[in-house]
N, C-alpha and C positions, 0 to 999 in steps of 0.2 A: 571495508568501506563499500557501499552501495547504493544504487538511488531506488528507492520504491517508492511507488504511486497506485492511488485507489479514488477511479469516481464512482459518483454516486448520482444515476441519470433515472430519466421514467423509462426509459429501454431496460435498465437492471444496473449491476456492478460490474467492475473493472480492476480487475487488482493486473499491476505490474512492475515487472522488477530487469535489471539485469542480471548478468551471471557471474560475475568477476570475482574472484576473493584475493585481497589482497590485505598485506602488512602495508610499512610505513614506508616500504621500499620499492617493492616488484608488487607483480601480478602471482600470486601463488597457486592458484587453479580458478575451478569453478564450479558451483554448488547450484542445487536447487534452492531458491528464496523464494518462491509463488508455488503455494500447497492448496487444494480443493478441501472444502469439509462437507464434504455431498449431503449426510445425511442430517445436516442443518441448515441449507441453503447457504452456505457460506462460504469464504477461503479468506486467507489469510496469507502478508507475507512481511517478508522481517528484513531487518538490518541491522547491523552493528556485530557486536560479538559473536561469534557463530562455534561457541564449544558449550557443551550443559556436561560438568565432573568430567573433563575428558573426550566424550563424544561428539561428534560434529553433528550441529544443531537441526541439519536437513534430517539427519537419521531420525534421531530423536524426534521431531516433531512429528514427523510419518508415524511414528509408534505411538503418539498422543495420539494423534485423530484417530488411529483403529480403535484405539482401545479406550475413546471416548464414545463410540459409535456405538457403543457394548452399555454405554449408562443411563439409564432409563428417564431420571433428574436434568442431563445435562441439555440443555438452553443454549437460547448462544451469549446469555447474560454468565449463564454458569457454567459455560464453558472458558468465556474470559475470561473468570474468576478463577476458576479449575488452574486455566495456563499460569494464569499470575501466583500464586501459589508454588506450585512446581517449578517456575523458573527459580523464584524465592529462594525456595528449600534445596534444590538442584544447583545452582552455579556457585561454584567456588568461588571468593571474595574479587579474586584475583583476574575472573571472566568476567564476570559482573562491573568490574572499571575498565575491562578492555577496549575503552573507544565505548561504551555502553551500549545499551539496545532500544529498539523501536520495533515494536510489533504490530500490524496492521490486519485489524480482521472487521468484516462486514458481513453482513446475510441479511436474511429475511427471518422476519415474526409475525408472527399470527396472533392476533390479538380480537376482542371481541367488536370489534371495530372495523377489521379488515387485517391485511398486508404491509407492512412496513419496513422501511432500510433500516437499519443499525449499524454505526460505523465509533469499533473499539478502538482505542489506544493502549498496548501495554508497552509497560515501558519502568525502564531504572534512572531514566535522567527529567531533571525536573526544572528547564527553563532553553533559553538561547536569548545570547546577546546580543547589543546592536550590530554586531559585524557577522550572525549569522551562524556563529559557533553554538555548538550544545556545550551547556555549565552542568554544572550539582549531578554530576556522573556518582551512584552511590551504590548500596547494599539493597534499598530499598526499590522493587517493583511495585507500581501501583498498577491502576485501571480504569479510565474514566472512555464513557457513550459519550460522543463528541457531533454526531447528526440529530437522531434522534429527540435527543434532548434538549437540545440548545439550535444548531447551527439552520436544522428545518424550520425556524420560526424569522429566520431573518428575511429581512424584504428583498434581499439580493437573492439570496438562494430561492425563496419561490418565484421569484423571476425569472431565474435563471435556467430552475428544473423546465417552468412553462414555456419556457420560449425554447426548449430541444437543448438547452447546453449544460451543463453538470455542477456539481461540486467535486473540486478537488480536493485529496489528499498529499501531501508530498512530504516526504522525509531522505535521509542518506548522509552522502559525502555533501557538507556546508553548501560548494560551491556548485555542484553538481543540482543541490535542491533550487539554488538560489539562480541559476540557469535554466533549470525546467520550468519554475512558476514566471517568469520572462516571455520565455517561448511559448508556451502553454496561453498565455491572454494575445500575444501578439499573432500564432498562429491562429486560433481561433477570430482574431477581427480578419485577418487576410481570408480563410475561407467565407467569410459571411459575404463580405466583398463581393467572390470567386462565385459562390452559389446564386447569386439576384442580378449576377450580370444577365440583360435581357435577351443576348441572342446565342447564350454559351449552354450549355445541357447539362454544368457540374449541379449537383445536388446536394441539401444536406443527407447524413444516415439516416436510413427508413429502420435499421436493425441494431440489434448489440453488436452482431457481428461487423457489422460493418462502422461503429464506434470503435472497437477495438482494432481494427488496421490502423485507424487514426491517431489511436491512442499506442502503439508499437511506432509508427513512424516516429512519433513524437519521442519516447524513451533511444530511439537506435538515433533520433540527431543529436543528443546529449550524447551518446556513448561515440560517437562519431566525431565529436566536438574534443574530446578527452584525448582522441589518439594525437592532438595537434593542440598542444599544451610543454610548458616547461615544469610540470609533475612531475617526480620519480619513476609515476606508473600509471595505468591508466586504471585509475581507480573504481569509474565506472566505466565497463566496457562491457566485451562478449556480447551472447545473444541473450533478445530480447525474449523474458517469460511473460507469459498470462495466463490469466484467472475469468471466465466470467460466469453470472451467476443473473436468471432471466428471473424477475417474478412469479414465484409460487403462487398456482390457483388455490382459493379458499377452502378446497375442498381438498 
């Protein structure tokens, strides 16, 4: 169980995760879930199951991205594809329904047009219910572009890139997601607040960098929030990972 989050701002991307791994009981360690894919402009980071045939999913992935780095075809369309595949053919039946997976990857493309975000879904589970659960946990990994394609054409989201604030990603632990996109709009109207008060000197971020303190504050009060719960375990917890990836020049 984990909480991972990915925006997607005119400053660049944002991938972020916690660290916790845990069963349905305790806290059993703690893994890397926010991986770099340099030599695509992108990163990626996952939740849910975290073994491919036996091995733990950090390892594994780290050996994807080397030895995708090495393929002269791979994209980052066909690099999602590439993952989905191999997780496919790679996870035993048995990993594949273990709480199922959610993979998060974004980058940049170069097209004859310019520069643009792409933000993947992979993933073996294919819905959630009114109450916030993930359903139809199965064998089958799919892959659908979910910015690009569709979500940059809405009238919220280019208002929302233009006015300095983002699109959100969020996936994880149900209630853990369903606490971050909460915080996430209400923290965001408090700083808007905080930043036009007229005799105060707070600012909004001029940088990625300094989107992503915001965006770690924001992941460690959920994980904060979890040690003060009647949970078994603190499902999401640990330290806070990140990912950021600044727009590529055209050249």
């Amino acid at each position: 169980m984990t909480l991972i989050v990915t925006y997607i701002t005119q400053d660049g991307i944002i991938h972020a995760a916690d660290s916790n791994l845990s069963d349905e009981h305790s806290v059993v360690g703690i893994g890397c879930k926010v991986f770099g894919v340099p030599h695509l402009d992108a990163g990626l980071c996952v939740s849910g199951a975290f073994f491919v045939r036996g091995e733990r999913l950090d390892y594994w992935l780290e050996r994807f991205i080397d030895d995708s780095a090495g393929r002269n075809d791979c994209a980052l369309a066909g690099f999602a594809e590439h993952l989905r595949q191999r997780l496919q053919t790679e996870m035993t039946s048995a990993e594949k329904n273990d709480g199922g997976s959610l993979i998060h990857l974004a980058g940049y493309v170069k097209d004859a047009t310019g520069v643009h975000p792409e933000f993947y879904v992979i993933r073996n589970i294919q819905g959630i219910d009114p109450t916030g659960a993930y359903i139809n946990i199965g064998d089958t990994f799919e892959c659908d572009e979910e910015f690009w394609s569709g979500a940059v054409r809405q009238p919220a989201t280019q208002q929302a890139l233009a006015s300095g604030g983002h699109r959100c990603y969020v996936n994880g632990f149900p209630p853990g997601r369903a606490a971050y996109l909460a915080f996430d709009e209400e923290f965001w109207g408090f700083l808007t607040r905080l930043w036009y008060q007229p005799r105060w000197r707070f600012r909004p971020p001029r940088t990625l960098e300094e989107r992503e303190w915001l965006v770690r504050l924001e992941v460690s009060t959920i994980t904060t929030l979890f040690k003060i719960t009647d949970y078994p375990a603190a499902y999401v917890g640990g330290h806070t990972q990140t990912y950021i990836i600044a727009p590529p020049s055209r050249s």
